[in-house]
MISE-650671 format. One record per residue (C-alpha): residue in three letters; x, y, z. Coordinates in steps of 0.5 Angstrom, whole numbers. Layout:
N
ZADREN residuo    px    py    pz
ZADREN     ALA     X     Y     Z
...
END
This chain:
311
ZADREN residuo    px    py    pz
ZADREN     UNK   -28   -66    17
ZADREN     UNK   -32   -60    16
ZADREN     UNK   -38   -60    12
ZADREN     UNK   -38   -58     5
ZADREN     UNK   -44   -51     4
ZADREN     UNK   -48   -52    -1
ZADREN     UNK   -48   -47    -7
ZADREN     UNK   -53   -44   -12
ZADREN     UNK   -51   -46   -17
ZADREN     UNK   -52   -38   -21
ZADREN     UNK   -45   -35   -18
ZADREN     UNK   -39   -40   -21
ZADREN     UNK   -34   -36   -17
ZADREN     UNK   -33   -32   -10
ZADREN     UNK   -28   -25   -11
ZADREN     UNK   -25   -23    -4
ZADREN     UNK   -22   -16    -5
ZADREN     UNK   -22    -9    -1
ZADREN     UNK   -14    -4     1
ZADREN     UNK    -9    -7     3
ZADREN     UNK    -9    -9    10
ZADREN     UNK   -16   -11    11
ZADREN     UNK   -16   -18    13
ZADREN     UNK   -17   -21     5
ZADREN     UNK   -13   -27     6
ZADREN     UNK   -16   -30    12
ZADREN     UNK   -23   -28    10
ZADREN     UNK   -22   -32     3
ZADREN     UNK   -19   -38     6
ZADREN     UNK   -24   -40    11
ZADREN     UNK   -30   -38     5
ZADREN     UNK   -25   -43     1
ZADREN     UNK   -26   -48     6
ZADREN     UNK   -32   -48     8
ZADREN     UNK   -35   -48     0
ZADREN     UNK   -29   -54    -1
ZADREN     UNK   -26   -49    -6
ZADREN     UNK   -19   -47    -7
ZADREN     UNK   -16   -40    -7
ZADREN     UNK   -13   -36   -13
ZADREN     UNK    -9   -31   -12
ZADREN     UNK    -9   -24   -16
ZADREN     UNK    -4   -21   -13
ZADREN     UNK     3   -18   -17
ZADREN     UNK     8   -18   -12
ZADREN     UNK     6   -25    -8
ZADREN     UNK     8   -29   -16
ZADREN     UNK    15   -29   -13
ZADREN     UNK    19   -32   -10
ZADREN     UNK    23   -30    -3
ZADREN     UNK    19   -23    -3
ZADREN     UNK    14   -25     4
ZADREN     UNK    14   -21     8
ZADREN     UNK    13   -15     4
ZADREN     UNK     9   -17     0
ZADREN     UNK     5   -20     6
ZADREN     UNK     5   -28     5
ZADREN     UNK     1   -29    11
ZADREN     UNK     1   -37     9
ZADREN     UNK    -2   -39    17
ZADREN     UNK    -8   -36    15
ZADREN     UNK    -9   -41    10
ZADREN     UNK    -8   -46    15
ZADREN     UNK   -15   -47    18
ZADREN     UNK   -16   -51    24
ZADREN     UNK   -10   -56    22
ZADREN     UNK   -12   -55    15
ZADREN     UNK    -9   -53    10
ZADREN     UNK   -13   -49     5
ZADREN     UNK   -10   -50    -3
ZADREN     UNK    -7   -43    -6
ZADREN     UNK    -5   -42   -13
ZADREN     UNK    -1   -36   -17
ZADREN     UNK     4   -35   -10
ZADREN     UNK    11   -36   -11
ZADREN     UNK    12   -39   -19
ZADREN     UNK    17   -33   -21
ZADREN     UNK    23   -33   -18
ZADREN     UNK    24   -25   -16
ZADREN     UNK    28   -20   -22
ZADREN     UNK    23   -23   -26
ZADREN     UNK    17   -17   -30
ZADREN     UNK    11   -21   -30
ZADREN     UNK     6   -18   -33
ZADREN     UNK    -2   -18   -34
ZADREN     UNK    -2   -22   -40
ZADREN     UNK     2   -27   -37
ZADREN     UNK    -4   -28   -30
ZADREN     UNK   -10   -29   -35
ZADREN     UNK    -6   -34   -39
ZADREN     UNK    -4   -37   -31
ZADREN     UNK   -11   -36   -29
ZADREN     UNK   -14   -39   -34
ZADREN     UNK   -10   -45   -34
ZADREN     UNK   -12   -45   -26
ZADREN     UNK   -19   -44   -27
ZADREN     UNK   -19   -50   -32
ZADREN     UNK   -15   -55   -28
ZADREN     UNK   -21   -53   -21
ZADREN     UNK   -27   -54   -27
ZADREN     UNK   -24   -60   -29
ZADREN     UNK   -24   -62   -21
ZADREN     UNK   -31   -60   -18
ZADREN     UNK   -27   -55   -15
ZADREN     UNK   -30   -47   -13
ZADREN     UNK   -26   -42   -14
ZADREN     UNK   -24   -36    -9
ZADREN     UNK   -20   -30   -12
ZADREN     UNK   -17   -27    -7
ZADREN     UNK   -13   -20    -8
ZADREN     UNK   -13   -12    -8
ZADREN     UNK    -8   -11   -15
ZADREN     UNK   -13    -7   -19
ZADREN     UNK   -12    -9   -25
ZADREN     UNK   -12   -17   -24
ZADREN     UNK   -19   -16   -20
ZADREN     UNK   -21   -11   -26
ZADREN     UNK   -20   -17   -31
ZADREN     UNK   -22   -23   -27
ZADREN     UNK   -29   -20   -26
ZADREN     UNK   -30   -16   -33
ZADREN     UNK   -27   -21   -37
ZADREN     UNK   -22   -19   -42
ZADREN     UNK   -17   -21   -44
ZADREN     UNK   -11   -18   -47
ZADREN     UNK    -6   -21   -52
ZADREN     UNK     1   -21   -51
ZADREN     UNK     4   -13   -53
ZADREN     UNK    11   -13   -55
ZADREN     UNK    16    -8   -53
ZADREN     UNK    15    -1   -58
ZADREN     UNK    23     2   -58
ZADREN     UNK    20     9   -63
ZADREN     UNK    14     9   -58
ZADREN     UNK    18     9   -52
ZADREN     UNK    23    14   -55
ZADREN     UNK    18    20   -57
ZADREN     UNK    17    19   -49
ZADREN     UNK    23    20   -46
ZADREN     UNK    22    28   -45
ZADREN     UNK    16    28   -43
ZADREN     UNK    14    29   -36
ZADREN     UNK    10    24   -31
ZADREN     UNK     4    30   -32
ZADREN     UNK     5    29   -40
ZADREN     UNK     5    22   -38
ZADREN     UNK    -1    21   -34
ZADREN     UNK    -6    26   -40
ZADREN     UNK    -3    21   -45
ZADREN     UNK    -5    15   -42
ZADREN     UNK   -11    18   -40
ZADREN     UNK   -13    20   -47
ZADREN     UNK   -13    13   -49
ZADREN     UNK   -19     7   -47
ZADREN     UNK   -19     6   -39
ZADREN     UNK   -18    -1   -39
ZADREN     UNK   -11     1   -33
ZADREN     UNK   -13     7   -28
ZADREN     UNK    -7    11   -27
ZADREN     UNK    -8    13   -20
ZADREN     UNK    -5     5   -19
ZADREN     UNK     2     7   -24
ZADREN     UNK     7    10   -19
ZADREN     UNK    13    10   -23
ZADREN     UNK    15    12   -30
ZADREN     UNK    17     6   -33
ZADREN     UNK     9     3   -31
ZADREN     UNK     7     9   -34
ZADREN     UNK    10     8   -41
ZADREN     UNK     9     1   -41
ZADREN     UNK     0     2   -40
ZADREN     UNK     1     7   -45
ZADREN     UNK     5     2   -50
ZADREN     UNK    -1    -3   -49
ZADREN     UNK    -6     2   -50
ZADREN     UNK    -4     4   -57
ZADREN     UNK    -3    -3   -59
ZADREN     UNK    -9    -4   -57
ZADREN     UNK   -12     2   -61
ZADREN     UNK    -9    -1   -67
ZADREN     UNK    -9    -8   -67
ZADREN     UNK   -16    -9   -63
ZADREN     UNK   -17   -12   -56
ZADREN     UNK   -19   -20   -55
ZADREN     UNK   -25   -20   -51
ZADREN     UNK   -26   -27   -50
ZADREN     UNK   -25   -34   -47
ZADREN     UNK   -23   -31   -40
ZADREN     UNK   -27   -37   -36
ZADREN     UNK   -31   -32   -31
ZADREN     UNK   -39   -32   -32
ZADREN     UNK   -41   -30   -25
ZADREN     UNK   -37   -28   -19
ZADREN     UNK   -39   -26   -13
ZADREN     UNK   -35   -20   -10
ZADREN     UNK   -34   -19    -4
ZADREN     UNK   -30   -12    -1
ZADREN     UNK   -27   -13     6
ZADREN     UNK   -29    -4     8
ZADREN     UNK   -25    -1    15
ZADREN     UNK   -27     6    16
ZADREN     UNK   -22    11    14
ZADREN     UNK   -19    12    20
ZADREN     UNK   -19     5    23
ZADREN     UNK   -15     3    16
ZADREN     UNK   -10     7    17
ZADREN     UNK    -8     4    24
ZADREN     UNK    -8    -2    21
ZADREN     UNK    -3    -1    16
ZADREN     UNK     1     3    21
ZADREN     UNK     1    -3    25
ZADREN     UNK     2    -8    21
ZADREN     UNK     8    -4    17
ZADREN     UNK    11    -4    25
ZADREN     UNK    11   -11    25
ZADREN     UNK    14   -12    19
ZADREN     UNK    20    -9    19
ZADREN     UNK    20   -13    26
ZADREN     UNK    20   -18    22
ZADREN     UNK    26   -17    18
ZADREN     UNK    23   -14    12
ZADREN     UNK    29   -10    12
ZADREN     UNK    34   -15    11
ZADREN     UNK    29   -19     6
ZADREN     UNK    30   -14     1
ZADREN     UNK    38   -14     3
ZADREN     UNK    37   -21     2
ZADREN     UNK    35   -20    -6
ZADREN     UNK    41   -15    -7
ZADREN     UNK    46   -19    -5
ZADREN     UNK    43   -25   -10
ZADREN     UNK    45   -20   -16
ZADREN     UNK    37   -17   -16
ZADREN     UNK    37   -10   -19
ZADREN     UNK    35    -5   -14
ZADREN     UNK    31    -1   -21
ZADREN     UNK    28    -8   -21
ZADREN     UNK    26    -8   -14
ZADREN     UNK    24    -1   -14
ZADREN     UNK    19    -2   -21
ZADREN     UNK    16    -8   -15
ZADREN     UNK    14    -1   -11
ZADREN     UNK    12     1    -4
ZADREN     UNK    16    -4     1
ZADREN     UNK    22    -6    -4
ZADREN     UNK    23     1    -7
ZADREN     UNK    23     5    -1
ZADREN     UNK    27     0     2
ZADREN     UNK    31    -1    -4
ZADREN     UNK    33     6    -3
ZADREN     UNK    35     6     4
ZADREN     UNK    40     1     3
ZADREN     UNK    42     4    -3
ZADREN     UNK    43    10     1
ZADREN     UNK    39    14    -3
ZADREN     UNK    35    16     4
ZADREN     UNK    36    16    11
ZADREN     UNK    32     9    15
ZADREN     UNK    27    14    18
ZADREN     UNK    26    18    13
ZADREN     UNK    25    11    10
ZADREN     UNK    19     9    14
ZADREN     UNK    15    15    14
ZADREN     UNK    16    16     7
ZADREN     UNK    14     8     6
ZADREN     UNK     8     9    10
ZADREN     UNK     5    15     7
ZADREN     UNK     5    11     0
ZADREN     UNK     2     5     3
ZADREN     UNK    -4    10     5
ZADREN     UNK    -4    13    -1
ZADREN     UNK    -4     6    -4
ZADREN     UNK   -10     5     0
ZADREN     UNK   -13    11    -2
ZADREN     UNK   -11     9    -9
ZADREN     UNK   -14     2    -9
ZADREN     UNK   -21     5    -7
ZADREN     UNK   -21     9   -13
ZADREN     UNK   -20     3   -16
ZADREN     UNK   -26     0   -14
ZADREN     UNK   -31     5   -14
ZADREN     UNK   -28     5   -22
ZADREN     UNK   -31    -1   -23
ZADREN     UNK   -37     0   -19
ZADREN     UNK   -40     6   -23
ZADREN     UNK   -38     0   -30
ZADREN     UNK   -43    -3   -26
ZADREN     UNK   -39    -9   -22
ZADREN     UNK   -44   -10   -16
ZADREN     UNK   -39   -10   -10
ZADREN     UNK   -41   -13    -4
ZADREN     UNK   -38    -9     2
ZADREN     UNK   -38   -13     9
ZADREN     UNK   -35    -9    15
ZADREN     UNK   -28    -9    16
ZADREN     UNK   -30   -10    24
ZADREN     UNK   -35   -15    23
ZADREN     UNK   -31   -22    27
ZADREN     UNK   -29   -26    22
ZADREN     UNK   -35   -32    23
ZADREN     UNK   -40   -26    22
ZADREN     UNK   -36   -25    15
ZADREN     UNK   -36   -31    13
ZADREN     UNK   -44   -32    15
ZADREN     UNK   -45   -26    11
ZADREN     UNK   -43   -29     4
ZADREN     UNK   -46   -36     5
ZADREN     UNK   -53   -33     5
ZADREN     UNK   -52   -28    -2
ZADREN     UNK   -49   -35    -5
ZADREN     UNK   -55   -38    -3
END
C-alpha cells in the first residue's frame, strides 16, 4: 500500500494539462495516486461511450502497480449526443462536491481548451438556449466573417480551438447571450489549483503524434468510427466530434481516399496541437501561472517535480 504524500494545504487541486500526445494521463494518474486523490477528466470527446480509441482512453494508464486509479466524466454520454460546457461544469461541480465530501484530492487531467480555461478561472456559464433569428442572419456568412464576429465579442472561447462552422455558430450564440443577459461568475468550487504542463519540444511532438496516429489505426480506429455508423450515429454528428471521427467519417463516407485520410488526419492533429498552445500561453498572459515540466523527464522525475510545488 503506497503511502499517501502529505500536502499543504494552499492548493486544493492539481490541473494536469499540456497538446495532445504528451503523456497527460499516465503523469496524473500516478500524482492522484501518490496524493490519494481521484482523477477528473476534462476532456470533450472522452464523456463518450464506444469512442476509445480516437479519442485516446488509455485506461491501463490508470492502472498502477495493480491499482486501479479513480476516473471521473469518462464514458457518461452515449455517442450522437452534443454535450456542452454548461453541462461539464455542472458535472464537475457535482464531482468536485461529492470528493470534498469524501477527503478525496482532486486531479484534472485534460487538454480541452475551454474545460481546462473554466475549471482554472472559475466561470460558469448558464445554460444558452438555441437563437433560430441569430443563426439565420448567419447563414451567408463566410468562416472568415464567422471568426471576426466572434472575435469581436469577450474572449471567454479562443477561435483557434473552433474548427467548423457550426462550433463557430454556436460560440457566437453564447456570446450574444451572454452580452445581453450577463454571465454568472460564481460557485465553480475551485480556489487554488496547481497547473501542470506536460511540454515536448516541437519536433519531438510532432513524432509522438505521428506515432501514436499509426498506432491507432493499427488499432482499429478505423473500424471504431464504422462501428458508430452502423449503429444510426449521424456522420455530420461525427464529423462535429473532429480530428480522428471527421476525417475518418469521411473516408468511410467516400468523400476521400484512405491515404489521403491519414495525412490530411495527421496534419490536423499537428495543427490541433499547435492550436492547444496557443491556448495555453492565452491563459498564461490572463495571468494563470503554468508550470511547464519537460515532456522527456521519466515519469518519477515528473511526478517528484509536482510533489515539491504542493509542498
Amino acid at each position: 500500500m503506497m503511502e499517501v504524500q502529505k500536502r499543504s494545504p494552499g492548493y486544493d487541486m492539481v490541473v494536469v494539462t499540456g497538446p495532445t500526445a504528451s503523456g497527460k494521463t499516465g503523469l496524473a494518474a500516478r500524482l492522484a495516486l501518490r496524493l490519494g486523490g481521484e482523477i477528473i477528466s476534462a476532456d470533450s470527446r472522452q464523456i463518450y461511450r464506444q469512442m476509445d480509441i480516437g479519442t485516446g482512453k488509455d485506461y491501463s494508464d490508470y492502472v498502477i502497480d495493480g491499482i486501479k486509479v479513480p476516473y471521473h466524466l469518462i464514458d457518461i454520454r452515449d455517442p450522437g449526443y452534443r454535450y456542452s460546457l454548461f453541462e461539464y461544469h455542472r458535472d464537475f461541480t457535482e464531482v468536485m462536491t461529492d470528493l470534498r465530501e469524501r477527503n478525496i484530492f482532486p486531479v484534472v487531467c485534460g487538454g480541452s481548451g475551454m474545460y481546462i480555461d473554466s475549471v482554472v478561472s472559475g466561470y460558469r456559464l448558464p445554460e444558452v438556449p438555441p437563437d433560430p433569428l441569430l443563426r439565420k442572419s448567419l447563414e451567408e456568412k463566410t468562416m472568415e466573417e464567422l471568426t471576426s464576429i466572434l472575435s469581436s465579442y469577450r474572449k471567454l472561447h479562443n477561435v483557434t480551438d473552433i474548427d467548423t462552422r457550426k462550433r463557430v455558430v454556436r460560440a457566437i450564440e453564447i456570446e450574444k447571450y451572454l452580452a445581453d443577459h450577463g454571465e454568472t461568475v460564481a460557485g465553480f468550487p475551485v480556489t487554488n489549483p496547481l497547473v501542470i504542463g506536460v511540454l515536448y519540444s516541437r519536433d519531438v511532438r510532432r513524432e509522438r503524434i505521428s506515432a501514436r496516429l499509426k498506432s491507432r489505426l493499427e488499432e482499429g480506429m478505423v473500424w471504431e468510427v464504422q462501428k458508430l455508423l452502423d449503429r444510426g450515429i449521424d456522420p455530420e454528428t461525427l464529423i462535429y466530434y473532429g480530428l480522428e471521427y471527421k476525417y475518418i467519417t469521411l473516408f468511410l463516407t467516400g468523400k476521400m481516399g484512405y491515404d489521403e485520410m491519414v495525412h490530411s488526419l495527421e496534419i490536423a492533429i499537428h495543427q490541433f496541437a499547435k492550436r492547444q498552445m496557443t491556448w495555453f500561453r492565452g491563459m498564461e498572459r490572463k495571468g494563470v501561472v503554468i508550470h511547464w515540466i519537460d515532456g522527456e523527464l521519466p515519469i518519477a522525475k515528473k511526478v517528484e517535480s509536482v510533489i515539491r510545488l504542493l509542498e
